[in-house]
Chimera marker file (.cmm) of the C-alpha trace (Angstrom):
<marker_set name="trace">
<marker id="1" x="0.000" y="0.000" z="0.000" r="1" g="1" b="0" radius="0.5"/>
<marker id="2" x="1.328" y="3.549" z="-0.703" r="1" g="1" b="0" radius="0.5"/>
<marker id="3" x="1.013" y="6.563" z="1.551" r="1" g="1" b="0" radius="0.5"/>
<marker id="4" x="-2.081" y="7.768" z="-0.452" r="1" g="1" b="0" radius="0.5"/>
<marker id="5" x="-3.749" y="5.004" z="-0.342" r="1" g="1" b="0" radius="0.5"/>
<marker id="6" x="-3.679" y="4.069" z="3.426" r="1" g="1" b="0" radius="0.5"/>
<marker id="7" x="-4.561" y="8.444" z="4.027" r="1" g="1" b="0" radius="0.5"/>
<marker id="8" x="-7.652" y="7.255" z="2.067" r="1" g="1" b="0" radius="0.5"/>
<marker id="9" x="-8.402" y="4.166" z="3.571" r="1" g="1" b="0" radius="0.5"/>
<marker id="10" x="-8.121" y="6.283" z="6.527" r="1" g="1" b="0" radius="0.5"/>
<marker id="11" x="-10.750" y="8.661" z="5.649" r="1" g="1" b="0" radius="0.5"/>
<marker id="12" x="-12.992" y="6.101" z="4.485" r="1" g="1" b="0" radius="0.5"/>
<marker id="13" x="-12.915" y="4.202" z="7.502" r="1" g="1" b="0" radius="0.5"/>
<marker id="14" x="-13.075" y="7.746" z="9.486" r="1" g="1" b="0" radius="0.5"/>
<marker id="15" x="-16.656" y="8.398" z="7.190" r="1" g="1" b="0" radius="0.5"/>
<marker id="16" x="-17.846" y="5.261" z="7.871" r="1" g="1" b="0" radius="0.5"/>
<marker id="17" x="-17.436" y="5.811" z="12.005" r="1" g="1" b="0" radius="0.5"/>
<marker id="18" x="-18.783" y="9.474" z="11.849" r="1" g="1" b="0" radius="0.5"/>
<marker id="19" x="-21.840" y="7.782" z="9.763" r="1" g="1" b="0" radius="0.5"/>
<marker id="20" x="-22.577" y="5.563" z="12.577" r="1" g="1" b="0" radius="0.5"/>
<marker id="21" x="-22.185" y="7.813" z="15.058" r="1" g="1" b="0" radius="0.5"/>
<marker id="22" x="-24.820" y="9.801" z="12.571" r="1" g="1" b="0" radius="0.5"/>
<marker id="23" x="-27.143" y="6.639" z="12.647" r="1" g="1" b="0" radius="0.5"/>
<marker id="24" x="-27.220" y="6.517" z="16.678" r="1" g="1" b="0" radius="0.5"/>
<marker id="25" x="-27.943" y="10.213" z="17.189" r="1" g="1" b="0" radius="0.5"/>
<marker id="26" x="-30.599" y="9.949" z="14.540" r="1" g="1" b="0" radius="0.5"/>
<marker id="27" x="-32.094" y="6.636" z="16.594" r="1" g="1" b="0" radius="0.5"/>
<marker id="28" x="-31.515" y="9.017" z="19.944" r="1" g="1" b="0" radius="0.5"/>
<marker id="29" x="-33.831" y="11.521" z="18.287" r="1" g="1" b="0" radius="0.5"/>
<marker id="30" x="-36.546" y="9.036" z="17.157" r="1" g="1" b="0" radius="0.5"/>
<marker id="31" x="-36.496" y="7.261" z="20.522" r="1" g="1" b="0" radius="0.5"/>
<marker id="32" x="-36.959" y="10.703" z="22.166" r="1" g="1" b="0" radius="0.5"/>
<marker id="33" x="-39.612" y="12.241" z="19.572" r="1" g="1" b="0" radius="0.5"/>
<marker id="34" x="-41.518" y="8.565" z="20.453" r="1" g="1" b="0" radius="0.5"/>
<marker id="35" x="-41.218" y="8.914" z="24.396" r="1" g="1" b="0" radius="0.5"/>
<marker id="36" x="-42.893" y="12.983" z="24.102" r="1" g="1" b="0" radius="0.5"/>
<marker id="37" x="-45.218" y="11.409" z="21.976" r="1" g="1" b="0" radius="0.5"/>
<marker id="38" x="-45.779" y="8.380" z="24.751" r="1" g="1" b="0" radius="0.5"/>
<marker id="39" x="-46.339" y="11.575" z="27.120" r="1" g="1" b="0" radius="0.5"/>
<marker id="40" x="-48.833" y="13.209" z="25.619" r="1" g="1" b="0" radius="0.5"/>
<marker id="41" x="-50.580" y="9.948" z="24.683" r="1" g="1" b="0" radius="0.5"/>
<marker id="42" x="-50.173" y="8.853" z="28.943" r="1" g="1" b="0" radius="0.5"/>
<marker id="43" x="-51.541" y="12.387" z="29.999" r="1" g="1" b="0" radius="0.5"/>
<marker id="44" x="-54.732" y="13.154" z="27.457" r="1" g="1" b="0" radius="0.5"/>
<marker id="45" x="-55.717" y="9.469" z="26.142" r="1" g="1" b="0" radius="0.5"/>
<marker id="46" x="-54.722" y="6.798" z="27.996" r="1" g="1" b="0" radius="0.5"/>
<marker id="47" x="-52.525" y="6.457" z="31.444" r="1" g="1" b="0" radius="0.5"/>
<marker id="48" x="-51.313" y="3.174" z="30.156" r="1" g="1" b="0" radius="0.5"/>
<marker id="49" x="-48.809" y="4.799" z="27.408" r="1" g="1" b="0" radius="0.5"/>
<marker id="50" x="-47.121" y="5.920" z="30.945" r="1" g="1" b="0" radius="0.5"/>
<marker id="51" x="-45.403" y="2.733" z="30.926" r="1" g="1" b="0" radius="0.5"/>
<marker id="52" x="-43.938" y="3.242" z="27.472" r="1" g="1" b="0" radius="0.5"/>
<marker id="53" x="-42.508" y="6.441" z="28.247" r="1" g="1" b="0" radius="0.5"/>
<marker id="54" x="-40.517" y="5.026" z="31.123" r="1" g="1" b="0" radius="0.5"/>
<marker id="55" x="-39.248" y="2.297" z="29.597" r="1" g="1" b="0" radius="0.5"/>
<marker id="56" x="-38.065" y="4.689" z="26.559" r="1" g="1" b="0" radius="0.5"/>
<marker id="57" x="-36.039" y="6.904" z="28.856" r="1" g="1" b="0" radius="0.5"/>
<marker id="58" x="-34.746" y="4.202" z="30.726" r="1" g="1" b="0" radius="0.5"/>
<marker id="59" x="-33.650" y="2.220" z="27.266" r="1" g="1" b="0" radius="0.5"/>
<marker id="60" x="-32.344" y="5.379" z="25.505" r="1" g="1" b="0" radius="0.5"/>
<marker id="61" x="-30.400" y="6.943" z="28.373" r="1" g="1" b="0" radius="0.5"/>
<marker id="62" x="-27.522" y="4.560" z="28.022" r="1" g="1" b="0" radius="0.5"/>
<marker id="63" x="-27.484" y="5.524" z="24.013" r="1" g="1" b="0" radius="0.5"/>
<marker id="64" x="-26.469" y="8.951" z="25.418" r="1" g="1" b="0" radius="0.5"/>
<marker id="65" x="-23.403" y="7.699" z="27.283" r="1" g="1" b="0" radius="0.5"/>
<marker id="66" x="-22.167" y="5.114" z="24.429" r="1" g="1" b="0" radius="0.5"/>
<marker id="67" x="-22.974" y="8.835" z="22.134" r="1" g="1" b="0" radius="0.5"/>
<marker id="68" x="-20.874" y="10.614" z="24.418" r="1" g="1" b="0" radius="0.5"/>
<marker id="69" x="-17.925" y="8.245" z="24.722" r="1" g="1" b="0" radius="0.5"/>
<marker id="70" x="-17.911" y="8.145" z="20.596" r="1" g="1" b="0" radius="0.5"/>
<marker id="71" x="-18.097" y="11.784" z="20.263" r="1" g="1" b="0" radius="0.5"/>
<marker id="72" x="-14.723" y="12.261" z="21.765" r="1" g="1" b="0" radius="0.5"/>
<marker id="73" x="-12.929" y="9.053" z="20.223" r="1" g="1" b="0" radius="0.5"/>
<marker id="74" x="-13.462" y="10.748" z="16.469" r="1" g="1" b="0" radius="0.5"/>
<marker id="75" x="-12.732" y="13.475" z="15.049" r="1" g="1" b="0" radius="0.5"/>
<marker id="76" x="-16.213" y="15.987" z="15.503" r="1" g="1" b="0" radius="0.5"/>
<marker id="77" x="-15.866" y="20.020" z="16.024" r="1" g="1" b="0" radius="0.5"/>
<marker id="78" x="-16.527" y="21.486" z="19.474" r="1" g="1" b="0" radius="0.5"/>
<marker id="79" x="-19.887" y="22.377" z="18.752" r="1" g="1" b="0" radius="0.5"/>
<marker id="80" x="-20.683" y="18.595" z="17.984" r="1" g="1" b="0" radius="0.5"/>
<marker id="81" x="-18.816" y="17.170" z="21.517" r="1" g="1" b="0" radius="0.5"/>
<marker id="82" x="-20.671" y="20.221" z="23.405" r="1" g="1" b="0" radius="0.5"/>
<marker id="83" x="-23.892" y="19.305" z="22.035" r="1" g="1" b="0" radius="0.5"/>
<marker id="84" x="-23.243" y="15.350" z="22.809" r="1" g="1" b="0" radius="0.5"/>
<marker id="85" x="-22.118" y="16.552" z="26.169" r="1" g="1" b="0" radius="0.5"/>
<marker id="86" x="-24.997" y="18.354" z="27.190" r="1" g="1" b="0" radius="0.5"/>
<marker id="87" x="-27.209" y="14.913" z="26.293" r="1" g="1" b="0" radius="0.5"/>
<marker id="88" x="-26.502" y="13.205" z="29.365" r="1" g="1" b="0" radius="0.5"/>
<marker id="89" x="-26.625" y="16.126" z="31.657" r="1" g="1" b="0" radius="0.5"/>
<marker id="90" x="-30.005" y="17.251" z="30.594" r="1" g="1" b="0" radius="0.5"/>
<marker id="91" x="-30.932" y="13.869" z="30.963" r="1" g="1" b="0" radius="0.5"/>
<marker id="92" x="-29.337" y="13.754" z="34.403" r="1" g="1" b="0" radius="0.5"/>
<marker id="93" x="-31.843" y="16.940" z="35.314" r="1" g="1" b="0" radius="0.5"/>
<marker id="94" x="-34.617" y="15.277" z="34.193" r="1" g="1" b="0" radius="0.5"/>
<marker id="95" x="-34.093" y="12.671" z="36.840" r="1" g="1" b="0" radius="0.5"/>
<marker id="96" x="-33.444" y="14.738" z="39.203" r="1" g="1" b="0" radius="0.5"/>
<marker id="97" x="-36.404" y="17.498" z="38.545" r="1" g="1" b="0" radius="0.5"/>
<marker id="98" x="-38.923" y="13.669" z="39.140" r="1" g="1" b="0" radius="0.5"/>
<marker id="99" x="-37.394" y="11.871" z="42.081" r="1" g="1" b="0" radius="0.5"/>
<marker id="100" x="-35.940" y="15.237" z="44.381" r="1" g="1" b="0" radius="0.5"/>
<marker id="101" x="-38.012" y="16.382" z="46.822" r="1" g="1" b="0" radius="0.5"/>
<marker id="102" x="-37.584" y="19.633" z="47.638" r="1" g="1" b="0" radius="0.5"/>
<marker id="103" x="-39.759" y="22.600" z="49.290" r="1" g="1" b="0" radius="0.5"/>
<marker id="104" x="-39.855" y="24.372" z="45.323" r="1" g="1" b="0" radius="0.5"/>
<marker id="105" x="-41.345" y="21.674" z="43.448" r="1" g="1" b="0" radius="0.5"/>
<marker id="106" x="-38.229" y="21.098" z="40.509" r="1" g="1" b="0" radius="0.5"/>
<marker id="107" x="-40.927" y="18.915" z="38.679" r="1" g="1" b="0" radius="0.5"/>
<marker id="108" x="-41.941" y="22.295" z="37.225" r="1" g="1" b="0" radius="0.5"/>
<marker id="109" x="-38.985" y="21.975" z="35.106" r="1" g="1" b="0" radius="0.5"/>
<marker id="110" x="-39.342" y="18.517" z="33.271" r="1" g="1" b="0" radius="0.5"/>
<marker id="111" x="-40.980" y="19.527" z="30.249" r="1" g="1" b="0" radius="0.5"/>
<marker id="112" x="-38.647" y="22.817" z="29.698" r="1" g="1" b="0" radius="0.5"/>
<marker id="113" x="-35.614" y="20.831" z="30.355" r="1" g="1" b="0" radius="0.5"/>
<marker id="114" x="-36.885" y="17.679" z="27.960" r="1" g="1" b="0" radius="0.5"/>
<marker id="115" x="-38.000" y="20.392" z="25.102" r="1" g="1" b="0" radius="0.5"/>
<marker id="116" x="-34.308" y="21.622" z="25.856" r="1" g="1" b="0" radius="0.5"/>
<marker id="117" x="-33.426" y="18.425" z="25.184" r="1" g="1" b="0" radius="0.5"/>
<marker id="118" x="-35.249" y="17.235" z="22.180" r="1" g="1" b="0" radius="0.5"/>
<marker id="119" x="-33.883" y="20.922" z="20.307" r="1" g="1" b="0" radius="0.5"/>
<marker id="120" x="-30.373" y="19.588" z="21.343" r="1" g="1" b="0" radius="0.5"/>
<marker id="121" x="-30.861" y="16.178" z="20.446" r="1" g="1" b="0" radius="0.5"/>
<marker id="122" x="-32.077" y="17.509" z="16.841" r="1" g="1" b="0" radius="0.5"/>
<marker id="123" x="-29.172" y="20.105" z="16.421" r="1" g="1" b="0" radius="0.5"/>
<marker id="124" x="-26.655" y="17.265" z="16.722" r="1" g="1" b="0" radius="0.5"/>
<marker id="125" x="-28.501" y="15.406" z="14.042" r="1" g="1" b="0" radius="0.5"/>
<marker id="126" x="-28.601" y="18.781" z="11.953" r="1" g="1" b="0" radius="0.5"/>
<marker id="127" x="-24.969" y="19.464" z="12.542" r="1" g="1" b="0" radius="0.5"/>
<marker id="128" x="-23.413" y="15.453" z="12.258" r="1" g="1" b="0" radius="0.5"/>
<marker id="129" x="-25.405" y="15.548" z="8.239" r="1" g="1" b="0" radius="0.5"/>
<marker id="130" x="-23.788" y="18.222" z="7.482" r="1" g="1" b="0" radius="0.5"/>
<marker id="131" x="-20.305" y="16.776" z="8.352" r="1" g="1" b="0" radius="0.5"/>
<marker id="132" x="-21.277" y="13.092" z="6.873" r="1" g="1" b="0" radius="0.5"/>
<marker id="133" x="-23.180" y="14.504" z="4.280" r="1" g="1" b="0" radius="0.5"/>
<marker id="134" x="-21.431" y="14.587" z="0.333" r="1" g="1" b="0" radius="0.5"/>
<marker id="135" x="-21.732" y="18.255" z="0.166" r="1" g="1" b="0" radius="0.5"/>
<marker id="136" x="-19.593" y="18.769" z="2.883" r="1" g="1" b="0" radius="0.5"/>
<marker id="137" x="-16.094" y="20.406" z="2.609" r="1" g="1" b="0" radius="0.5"/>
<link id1="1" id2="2" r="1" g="1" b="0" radius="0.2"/>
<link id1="2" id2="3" r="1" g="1" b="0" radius="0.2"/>
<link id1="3" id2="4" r="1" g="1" b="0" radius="0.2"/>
<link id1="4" id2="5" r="1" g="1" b="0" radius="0.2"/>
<link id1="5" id2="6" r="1" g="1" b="0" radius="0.2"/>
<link id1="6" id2="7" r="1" g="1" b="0" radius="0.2"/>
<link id1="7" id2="8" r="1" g="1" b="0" radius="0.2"/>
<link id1="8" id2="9" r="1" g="1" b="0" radius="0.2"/>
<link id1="9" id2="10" r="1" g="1" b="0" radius="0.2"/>
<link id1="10" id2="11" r="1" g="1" b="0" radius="0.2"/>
<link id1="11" id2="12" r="1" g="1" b="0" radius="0.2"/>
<link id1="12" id2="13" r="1" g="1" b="0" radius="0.2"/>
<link id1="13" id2="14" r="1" g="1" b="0" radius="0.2"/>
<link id1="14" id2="15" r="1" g="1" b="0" radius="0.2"/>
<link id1="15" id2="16" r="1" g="1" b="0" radius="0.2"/>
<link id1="16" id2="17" r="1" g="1" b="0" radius="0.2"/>
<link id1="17" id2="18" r="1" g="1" b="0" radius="0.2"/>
<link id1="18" id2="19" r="1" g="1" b="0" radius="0.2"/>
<link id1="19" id2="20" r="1" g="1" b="0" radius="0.2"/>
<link id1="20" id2="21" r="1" g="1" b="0" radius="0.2"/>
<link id1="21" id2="22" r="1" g="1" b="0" radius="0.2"/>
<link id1="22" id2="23" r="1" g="1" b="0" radius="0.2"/>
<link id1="23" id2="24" r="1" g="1" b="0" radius="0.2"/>
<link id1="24" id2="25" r="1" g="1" b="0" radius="0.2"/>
<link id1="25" id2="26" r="1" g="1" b="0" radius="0.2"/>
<link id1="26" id2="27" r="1" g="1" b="0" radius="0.2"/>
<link id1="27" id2="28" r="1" g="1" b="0" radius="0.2"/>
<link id1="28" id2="29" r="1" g="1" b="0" radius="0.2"/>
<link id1="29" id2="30" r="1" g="1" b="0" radius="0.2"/>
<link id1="30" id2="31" r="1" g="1" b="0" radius="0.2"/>
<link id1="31" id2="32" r="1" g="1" b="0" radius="0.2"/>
<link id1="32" id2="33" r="1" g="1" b="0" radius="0.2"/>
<link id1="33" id2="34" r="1" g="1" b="0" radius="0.2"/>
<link id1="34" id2="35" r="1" g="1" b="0" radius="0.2"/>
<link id1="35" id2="36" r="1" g="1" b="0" radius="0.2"/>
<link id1="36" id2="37" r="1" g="1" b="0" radius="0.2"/>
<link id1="37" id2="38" r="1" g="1" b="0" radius="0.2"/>
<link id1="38" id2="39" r="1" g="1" b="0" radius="0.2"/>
<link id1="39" id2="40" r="1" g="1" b="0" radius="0.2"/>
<link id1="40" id2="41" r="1" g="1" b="0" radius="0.2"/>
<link id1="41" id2="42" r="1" g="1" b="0" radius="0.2"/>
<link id1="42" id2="43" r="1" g="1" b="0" radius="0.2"/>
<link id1="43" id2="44" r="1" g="1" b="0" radius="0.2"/>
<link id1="44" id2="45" r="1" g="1" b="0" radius="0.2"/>
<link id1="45" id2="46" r="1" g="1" b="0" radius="0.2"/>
<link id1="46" id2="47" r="1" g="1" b="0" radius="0.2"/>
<link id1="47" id2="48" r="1" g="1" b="0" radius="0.2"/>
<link id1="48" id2="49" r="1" g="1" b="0" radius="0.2"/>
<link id1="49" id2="50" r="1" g="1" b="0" radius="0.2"/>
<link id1="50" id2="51" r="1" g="1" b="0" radius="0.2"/>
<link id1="51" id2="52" r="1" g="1" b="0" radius="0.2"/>
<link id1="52" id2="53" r="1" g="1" b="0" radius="0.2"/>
<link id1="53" id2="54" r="1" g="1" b="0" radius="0.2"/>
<link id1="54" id2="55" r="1" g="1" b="0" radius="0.2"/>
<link id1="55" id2="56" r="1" g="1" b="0" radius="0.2"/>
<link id1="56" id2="57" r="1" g="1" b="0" radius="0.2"/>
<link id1="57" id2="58" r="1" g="1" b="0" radius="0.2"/>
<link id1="58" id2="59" r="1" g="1" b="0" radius="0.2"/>
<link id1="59" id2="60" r="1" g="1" b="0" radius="0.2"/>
<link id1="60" id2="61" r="1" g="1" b="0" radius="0.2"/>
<link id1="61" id2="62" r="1" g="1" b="0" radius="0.2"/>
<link id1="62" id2="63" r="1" g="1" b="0" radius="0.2"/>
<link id1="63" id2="64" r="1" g="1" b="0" radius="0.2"/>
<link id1="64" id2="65" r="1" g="1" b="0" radius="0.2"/>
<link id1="65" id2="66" r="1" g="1" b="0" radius="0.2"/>
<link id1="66" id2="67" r="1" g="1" b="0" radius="0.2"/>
<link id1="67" id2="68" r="1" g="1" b="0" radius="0.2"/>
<link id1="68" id2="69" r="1" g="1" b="0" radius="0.2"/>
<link id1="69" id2="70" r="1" g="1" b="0" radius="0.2"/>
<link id1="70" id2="71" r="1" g="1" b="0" radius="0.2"/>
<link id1="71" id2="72" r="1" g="1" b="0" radius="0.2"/>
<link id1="72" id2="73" r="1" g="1" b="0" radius="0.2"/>
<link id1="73" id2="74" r="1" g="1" b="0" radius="0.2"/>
<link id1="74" id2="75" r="1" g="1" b="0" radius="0.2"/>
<link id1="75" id2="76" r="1" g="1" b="0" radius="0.2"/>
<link id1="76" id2="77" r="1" g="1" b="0" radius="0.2"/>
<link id1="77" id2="78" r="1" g="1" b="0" radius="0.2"/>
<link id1="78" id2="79" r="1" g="1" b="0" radius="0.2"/>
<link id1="79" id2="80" r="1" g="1" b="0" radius="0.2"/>
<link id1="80" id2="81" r="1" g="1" b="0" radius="0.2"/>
<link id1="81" id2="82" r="1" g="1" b="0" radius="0.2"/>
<link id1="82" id2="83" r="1" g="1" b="0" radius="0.2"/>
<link id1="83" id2="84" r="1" g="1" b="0" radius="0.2"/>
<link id1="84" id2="85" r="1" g="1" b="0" radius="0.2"/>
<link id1="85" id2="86" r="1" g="1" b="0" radius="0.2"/>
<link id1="86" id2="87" r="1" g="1" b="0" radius="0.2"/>
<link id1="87" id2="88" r="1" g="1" b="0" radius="0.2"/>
<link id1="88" id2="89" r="1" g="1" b="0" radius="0.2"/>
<link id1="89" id2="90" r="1" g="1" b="0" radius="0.2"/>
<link id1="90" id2="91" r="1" g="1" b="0" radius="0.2"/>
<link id1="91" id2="92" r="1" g="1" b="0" radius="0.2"/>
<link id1="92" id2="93" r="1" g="1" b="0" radius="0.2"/>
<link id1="93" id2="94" r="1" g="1" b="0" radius="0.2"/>
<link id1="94" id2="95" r="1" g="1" b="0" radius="0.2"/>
<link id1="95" id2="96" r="1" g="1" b="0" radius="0.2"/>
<link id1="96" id2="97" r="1" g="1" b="0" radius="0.2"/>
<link id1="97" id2="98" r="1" g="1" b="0" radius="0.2"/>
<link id1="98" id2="99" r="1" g="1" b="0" radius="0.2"/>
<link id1="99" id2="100" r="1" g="1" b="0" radius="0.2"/>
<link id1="100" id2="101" r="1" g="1" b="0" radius="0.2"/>
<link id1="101" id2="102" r="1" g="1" b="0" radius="0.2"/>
<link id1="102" id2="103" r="1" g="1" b="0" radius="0.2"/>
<link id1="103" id2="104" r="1" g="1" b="0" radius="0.2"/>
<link id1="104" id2="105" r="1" g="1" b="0" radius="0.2"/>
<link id1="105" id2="106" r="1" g="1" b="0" radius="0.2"/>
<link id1="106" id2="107" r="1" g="1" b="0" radius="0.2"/>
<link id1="107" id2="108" r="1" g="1" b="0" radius="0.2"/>
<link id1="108" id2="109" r="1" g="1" b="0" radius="0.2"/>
<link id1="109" id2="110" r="1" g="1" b="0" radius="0.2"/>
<link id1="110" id2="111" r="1" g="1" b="0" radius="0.2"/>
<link id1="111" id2="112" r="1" g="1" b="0" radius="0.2"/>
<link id1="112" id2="113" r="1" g="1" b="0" radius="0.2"/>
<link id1="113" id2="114" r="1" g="1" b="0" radius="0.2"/>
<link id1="114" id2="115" r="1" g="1" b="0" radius="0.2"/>
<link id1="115" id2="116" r="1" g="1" b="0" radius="0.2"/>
<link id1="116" id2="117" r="1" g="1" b="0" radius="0.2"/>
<link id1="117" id2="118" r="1" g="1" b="0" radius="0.2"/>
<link id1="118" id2="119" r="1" g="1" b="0" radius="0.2"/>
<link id1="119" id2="120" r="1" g="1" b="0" radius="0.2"/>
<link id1="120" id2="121" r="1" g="1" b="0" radius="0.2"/>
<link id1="121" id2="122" r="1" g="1" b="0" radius="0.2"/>
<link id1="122" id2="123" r="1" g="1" b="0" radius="0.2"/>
<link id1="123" id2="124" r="1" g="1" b="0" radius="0.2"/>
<link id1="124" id2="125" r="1" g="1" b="0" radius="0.2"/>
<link id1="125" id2="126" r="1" g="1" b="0" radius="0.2"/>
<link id1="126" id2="127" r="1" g="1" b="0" radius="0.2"/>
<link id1="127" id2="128" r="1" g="1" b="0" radius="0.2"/>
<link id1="128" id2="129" r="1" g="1" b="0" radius="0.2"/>
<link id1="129" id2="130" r="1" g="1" b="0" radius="0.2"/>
<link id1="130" id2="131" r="1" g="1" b="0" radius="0.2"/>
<link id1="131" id2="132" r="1" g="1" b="0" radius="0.2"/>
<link id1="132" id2="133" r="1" g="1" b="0" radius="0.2"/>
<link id1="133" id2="134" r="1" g="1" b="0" radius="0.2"/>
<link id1="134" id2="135" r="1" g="1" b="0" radius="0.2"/>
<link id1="135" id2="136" r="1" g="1" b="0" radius="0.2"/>
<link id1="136" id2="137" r="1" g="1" b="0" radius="0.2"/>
</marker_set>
């Protein structure tokens, strides 16, 4: 193999990992869009979807760690890692604004901090296309 060739193979092999990384945000997002959904479903239909909407958060929150981890092992910009960064910790909130008890009730900020979320969690899709994607220089 000649220099060029292995810098390619490189780069190939470095598209294919940011593509992944693309394909597990993306799944992030949809497994997050599904648990609001489950939400609203739990709170005006049916108390049942309840149930679904735990077991989403409790599925997808280890996606956000694996997410995080893989951020900083490839190459991404700043604003990529920050965004991955911030997944966990919102999530993090989120179990704390539920299960502390506290003389302020923090449960006040659950849905702010899980719209926060969701507009983070789409960003980093938004920003990894636009690395991955063919146009990209």
């Amino acid at each position: 193999m000649t220099i060029n060739s292995d810098i390619t193979h490189k780069q190939i092999t470095l598209r294919w990992i940011q593509i992944s990384f693309l394909v597990a945000a993306v799944f992030f997002n949809l497994c997050l869009v599904t648990q609001l959904l489950s939400v609203g479903l739990a709170y005006f239909y049916n108390s049942d979807w309840w149930n679904l909407h735990i077991w989403l958060v409790r599925g997808y929150s280890g996606l956000s760690l694996i997410l995080l981890v893989w951020v900083f092992l490839i190459p991404f910009p700043s604003r990529v890692q920050s965004l991955t960064t911030s997944i966990p910790v919102l999530l993090g909130l989120q179990f704390l604004t539920i299960h502390l008890k506290t003389s302020f009730p923090l449960a006040v900020f659950h849905p702010l901090i899980g719209f926060s979320l969701f507009s983070i969690s789409t960003t980093l899709v938004h920003r990894v296309w636009h690395i991955v994607s063919p146009n990209h220089n």
